[in-house]
PASE-607923 format. One line per field, with one value per residue (C-alpha): z, x, y; residue number from 1; chain. Coordinates in steps of 0.5 Angstrom, whole numbers. Each point is the difference from the previous one (the first is absolute). Layout:
N
w c(Z, ...) $
u c(X, ...) $
v c(Y, ...) $
num c(NUM, ...) $
cadena c(A, ...) $
***
This chain:
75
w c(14, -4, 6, -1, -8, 1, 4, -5, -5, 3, 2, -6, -4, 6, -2, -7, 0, 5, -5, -6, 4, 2, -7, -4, 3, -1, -8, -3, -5, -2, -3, 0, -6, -3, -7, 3, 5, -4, 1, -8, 4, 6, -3, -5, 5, 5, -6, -1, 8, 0, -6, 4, 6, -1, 6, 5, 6, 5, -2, 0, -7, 1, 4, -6, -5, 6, -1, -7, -1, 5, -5, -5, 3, 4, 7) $
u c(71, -1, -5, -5, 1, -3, -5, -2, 0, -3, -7, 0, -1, -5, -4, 1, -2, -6, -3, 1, -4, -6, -1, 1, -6, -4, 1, -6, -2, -8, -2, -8, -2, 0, 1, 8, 0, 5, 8, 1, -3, 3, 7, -2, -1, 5, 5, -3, 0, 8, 1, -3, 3, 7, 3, 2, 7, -5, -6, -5, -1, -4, -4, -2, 0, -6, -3, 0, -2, -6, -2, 0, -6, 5, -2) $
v c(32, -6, -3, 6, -1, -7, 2, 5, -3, -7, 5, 2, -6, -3, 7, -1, -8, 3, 4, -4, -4, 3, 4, -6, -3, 6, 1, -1, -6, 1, 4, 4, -1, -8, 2, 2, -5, -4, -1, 4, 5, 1, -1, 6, 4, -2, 1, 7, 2, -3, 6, 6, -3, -2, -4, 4, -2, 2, -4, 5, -3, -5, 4, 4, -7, -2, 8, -1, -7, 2, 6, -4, -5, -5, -2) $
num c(1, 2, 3, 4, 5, 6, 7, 8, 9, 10, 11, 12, 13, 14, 15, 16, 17, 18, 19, 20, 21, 22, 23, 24, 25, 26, 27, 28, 29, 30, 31, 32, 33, 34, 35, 36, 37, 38, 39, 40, 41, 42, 43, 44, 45, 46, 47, 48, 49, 50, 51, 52, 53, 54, 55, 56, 57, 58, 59, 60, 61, 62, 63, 64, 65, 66, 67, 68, 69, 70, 71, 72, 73, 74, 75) $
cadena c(A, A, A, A, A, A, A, A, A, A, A, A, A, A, A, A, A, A, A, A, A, A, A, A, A, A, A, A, A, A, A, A, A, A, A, A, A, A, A, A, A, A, A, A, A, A, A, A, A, A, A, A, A, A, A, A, A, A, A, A, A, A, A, A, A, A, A, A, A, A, A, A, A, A, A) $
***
């Protein structure tokens, strides 16, 4: 019983680390329009996204942080 709990749980840390991985590397920085294209900006925005979208155990928040951010112009 205790080996399959480790097993488990140790899959589930690869997945996790796995998957913050690759949605890290995809997370928008550069935004259209020039005027906002600044790190004042992006942190106003990003702030704003984290408030509607509160972290999440699963992580499918920073999906939606990514969703929101590339509303507001960020790519």
């Amino acid at each position: 019983m205790t080996k399959a709990l480790f097993r488990t749980t140790q899959t589930f840390l690869i997945i996790s680390i796995l998957g913050t991985l690759i949605s890290c590397s995809s997370f928008p920085s550069v935004n259209q329009d020039p005027a906002k294209n600044n790190k004042a900006s992006y942190n106003k925005d990003l702030k704003d996204c984290q408030e509607d979208y509160p972290e999440s155990g699963s992580g499918v928040h920073i999906r939606q942080w990514i969703n929101c951010m590339n509303l507001k112009g960020w790519k």
